[in-house]
N, C-alpha and C positions, 0 to 999 in steps of 0.2 A: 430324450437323451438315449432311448433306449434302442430307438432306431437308428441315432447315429452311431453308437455304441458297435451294430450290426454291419452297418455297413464297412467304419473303419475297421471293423474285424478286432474290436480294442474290447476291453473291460466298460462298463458305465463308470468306473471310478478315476479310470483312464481321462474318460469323457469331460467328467468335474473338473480334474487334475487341467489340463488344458482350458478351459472355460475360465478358470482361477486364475491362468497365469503360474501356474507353479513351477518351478525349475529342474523338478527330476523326471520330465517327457524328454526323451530324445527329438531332437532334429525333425527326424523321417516319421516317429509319430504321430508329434503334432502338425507337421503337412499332414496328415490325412487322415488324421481330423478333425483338421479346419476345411479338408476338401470336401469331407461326408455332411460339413455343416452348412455348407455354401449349395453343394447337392440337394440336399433336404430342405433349404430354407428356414435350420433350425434357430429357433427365436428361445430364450430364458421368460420361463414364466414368474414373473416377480412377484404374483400374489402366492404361489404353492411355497415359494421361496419364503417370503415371509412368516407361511404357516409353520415351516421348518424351523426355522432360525429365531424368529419371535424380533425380527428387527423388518424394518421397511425398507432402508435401504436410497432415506430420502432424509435429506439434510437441509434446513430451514436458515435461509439466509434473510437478515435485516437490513435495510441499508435508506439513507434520508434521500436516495433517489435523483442524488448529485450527480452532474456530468461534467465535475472537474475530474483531471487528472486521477488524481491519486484513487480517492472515492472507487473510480470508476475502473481503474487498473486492482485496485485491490479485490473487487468483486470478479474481474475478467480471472485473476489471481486461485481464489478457489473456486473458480467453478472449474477450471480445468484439471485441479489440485484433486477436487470431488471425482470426476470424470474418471481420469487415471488412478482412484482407490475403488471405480467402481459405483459410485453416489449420484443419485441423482439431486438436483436444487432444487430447490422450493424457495420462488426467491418472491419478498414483499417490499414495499418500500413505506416510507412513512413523512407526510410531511412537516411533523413537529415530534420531537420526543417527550411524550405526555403521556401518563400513565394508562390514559382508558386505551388511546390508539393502538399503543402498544399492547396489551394484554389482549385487545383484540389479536392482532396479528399472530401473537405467540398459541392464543387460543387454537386459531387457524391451523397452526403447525400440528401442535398436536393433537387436532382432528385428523390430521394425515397421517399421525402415526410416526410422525418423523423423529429419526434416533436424538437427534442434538441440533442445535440454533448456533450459528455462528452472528453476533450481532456488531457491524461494520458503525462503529462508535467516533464521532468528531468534536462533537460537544459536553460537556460536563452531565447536562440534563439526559444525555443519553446512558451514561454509566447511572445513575438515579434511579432513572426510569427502571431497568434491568435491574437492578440490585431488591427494587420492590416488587419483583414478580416473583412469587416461590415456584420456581420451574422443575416438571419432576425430570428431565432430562438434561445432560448436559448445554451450557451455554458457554461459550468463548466470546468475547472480544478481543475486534482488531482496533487498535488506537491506542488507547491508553497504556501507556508503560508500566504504572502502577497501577494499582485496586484494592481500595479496603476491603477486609474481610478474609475471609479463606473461601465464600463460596461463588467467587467470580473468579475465573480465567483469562489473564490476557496474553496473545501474540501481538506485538509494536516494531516497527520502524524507529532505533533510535534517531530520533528528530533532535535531540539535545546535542546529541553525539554529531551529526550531518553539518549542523549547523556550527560546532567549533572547528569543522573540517574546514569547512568554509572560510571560515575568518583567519584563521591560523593560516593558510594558503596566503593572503592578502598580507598580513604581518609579514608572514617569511618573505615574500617580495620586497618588504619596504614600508609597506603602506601603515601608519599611523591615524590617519584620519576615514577612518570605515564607519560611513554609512549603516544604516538597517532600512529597510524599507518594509515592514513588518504585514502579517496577512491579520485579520479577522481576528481579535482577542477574544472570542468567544468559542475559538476553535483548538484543541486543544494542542495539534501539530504547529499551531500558528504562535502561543503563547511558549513552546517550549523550544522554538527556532528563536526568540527575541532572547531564553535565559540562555542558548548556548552563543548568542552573539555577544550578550554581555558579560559572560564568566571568559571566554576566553581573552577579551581582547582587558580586563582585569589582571588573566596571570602574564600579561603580555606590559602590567604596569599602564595601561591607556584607562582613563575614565572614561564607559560611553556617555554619550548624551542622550535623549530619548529616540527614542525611536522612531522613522517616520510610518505615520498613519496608513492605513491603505486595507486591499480588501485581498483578494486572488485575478482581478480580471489587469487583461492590458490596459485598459483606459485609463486605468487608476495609476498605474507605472506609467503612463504618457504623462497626463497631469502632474504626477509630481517631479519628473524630469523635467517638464516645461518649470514649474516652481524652484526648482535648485536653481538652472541656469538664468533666471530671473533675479533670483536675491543675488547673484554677483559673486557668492564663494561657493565652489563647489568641495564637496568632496575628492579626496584622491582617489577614492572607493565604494561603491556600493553593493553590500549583499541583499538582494531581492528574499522576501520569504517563498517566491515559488517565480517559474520562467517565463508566466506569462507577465509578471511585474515585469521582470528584467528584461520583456518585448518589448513594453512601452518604454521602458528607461531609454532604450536602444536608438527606438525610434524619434523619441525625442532630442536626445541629444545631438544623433546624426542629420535632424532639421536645421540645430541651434550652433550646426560647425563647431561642436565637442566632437574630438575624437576618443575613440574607444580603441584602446586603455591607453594611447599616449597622455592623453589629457584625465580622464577618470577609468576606473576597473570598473567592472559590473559580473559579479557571480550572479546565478541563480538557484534553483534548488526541482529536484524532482530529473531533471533529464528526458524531456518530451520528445516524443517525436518529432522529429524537425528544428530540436535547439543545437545540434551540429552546422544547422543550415542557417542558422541566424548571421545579421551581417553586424559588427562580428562574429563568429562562432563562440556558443555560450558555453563557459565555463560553470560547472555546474554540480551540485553534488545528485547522484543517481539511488533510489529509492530500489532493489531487490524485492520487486512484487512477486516473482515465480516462486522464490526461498519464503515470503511472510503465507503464502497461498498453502504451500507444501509443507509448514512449522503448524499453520491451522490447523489442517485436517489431520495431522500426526497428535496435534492435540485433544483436536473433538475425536477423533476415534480412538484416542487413548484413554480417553473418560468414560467412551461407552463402553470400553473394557473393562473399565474399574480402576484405572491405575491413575495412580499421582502424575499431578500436571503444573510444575510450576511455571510461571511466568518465562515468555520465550523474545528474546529482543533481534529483530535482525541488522545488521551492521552494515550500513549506507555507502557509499565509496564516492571519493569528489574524482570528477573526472574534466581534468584542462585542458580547453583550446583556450584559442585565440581574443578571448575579451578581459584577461586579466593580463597584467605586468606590474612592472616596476613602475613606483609613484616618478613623473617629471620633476626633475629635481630646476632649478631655474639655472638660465643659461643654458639648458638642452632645448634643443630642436628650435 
C-alpha cells in the first residue's frame, strides 16, 4: 500500500479509503489510484488483514446441495451479496440434516476462522439441527419465516404471502374452483404455499379440497395433468407449488386438447428462467433472490457487529402473462 501510496502521490490512508470503497475520494483520485494499483499489480493481503482487524473476512455457507431453483438462486443470491460487502464463501453442503454432519461442517467453518454461517434451511430437521449447535459466531437462516428462541436468525421469502398472491389473481378473474397442485410436505416453502392457497380462497368464502399430491420436478405436474384430464372434470384453475409443476401441467394438457386458460388457468410460482417462454407464457409469482441475498448479509454482518437482528421477510411479486384468464363460462367458445 505503501508503494502504491508513492506512486499516486496520495496519502496510505487515501489508499484504504479507495480500496474500501468509501465516498469522500474525488473522481481524479481514485482514477489514480486504481491506475498506481493496476501498475504495481497491488494485491490485499487478507492474512495481515485479519491480524488487524481480528475478523477473516470469510463467511460460511450451508446448504442440502439441491439444484432446484430456488435452493440454488438463493445461494447464487449471497454469494454475490458476500462479494459486493467484500466476503469471501466457504461454501459446504450436506446431504441430510443430522446433527453429527452438520457440527461437522460448522466445525469446519470455524477452523477457518469464519466471522458467521449463513445456513440455507428447507426442511424442519434443518432448523433442529442448528438450533442444537452452540455456535460461538453468528448464524442466519434463509427459509424459515419464523424460529423459536431469540438465538436464531431468519431472512425468508414470504411463501405464505406469494401464494395468496397467486390465488387471489385466479378469484379476481372469476375462477371458483382452484386447484393446488402442492410441492414436498416435508419442505418448509412447500407446506406454507398449500396454507396461503387455503386461507385465501376461505376469505374468498370457497372451501378448498385437499390438495393434489406432487414433488417439484415436471414429471410429476405431467402425471397429474394427464390424471385431472382422465377423471373427466377438470378444474377451472390450477396453482402449481413451483413452475416446473406448472411445465408438466402445460404439457399435458396441451397433448389432451385442453386449452390453456380458455378451458383451465395454470399459475406457477418462483419465475424461472424461461417461464415467460412457456407455451402458454407462465403466469407466476417471482421470488426477489438479489433483496433475500442483500437482507442476509446486512444481517450476518449486522450480528458480527453486535447489533439486533430481527427477523427479515422479503416480499414476492405475482407477475401475469398469458396462462391465466377468466373461467369459460358455458355457451362461450
Amino acid at each position: 500500500m505503501s508503494d502504491v501510496a508513492a506512486l499516486a502521490g496520495v496519502s496510505h490512508q487515501t489508499v484504504s479509503r479507495v480500496l474500501n470503497g468509501h465516498p469522500s475520494v474525488r473522481d481524479e483520485t481514485r482514477e489514480r489510484v486504481l491506475a498506481a494499483i493496476g501498475e504495481l499489480g497491488y494485491r490485499r493481503n487478507t492474512a495481515a488483514r485479519a491480524l488487524v482487524t481480528r475478523r477473516s473476512g470469510i463467511i460460511g455457507v450451508v446448504t442440502s446441495g439441491s439444484a432446484l431453483f430456488g435452493p440454488t438462486s438463493t445461494l447464487i443470491a449471497i454469494e454475490n451479496a458476500a462479494r459486493e460487502a467484500g466476503y469471501f464463501v466457504s461454501l459446504a453442503t450436506v446431504a441430510a440434516w443430522e446433527q453429527d454432519g452438520l457440527r461437522a461442517v460448522l466445525e469446519h467453518f470455524l477452523s477457518q476462522g469464519a466471522d458467521g454461517v449463513v445456513v440455507v434451511a428447507a426442511h424442519d430437521d434443518a432448523v433442529e439441527a442448528v438450533r442444537e449447535f452452540p455456535s460461538p459466531v453468528p448464524v442466519v437462516m434463509v427459509g424459515p419465516r419464523e424460529l423459536p428462541g431469540a438465538e436464531l436468525h431468519a431472512v425468508a421469502v414470504d411463501q405464505y404471502g406469494g401464494a395468496r398472491l397467486a390465488v387471489r389473481h385466479l378469484i379476481d378473474l372469476g375462477h371458483r374452483d382452484v386447484a393446488h397442485l402442492a410441492g414436498p410436505q416435508d419442505w418448509l416453502d412447500a407446506r406454507h404455499r398449500v396454507r396461503g392457497w387455503q386461507d385465501e380462497l376461505r376469505a374468498a368464502g370457497i372451501e378448498p379440497g385437499a390438495p393434489l399430491s406432487g414433488d417439484w420436478g415436471a414429471d410429476r405436474g405431467y402425471e397429474v395433468g394427464c390424471e385431472l384430464v382422465a377423471g373427466g372434470r377438470l378444474p377451472t384453475a390450477v396453482f402449481a407449488a413451483n413452475d416446473l409443476l406448472a411445465l408438466g401441467l402445460l404439457r399435458a394438457f396441451a397433448e389432451s386438447g385442453v386449452r390453456v386458460p380458455d378451458d383451465v388457468s395454470v399459475v406457477g410460482f418462483d419465475d424461472v428462467a424461461g417461464s415467460a417462454h412457456f407455451f402458454p407464457p407462465l403466469t407466476t409469482v417471482r421470488q426477489e433472490f438479489g433483496d433475500l441475498g442483500r437482507r442476509c448479509l446486512a444481517m450476518l454482518l449486522g450480528l458480527i457487529e453486535g447489533d439486533d437482528a430481527p427477523a427479515s421477510v422479503v416480499e414476492p411479486h405475482l407477475v401475469v402473462r398469458e396462462s391465466s384468464g377468466p373461467p369459460r363460462h358455458d355457451g362461450d367458445g
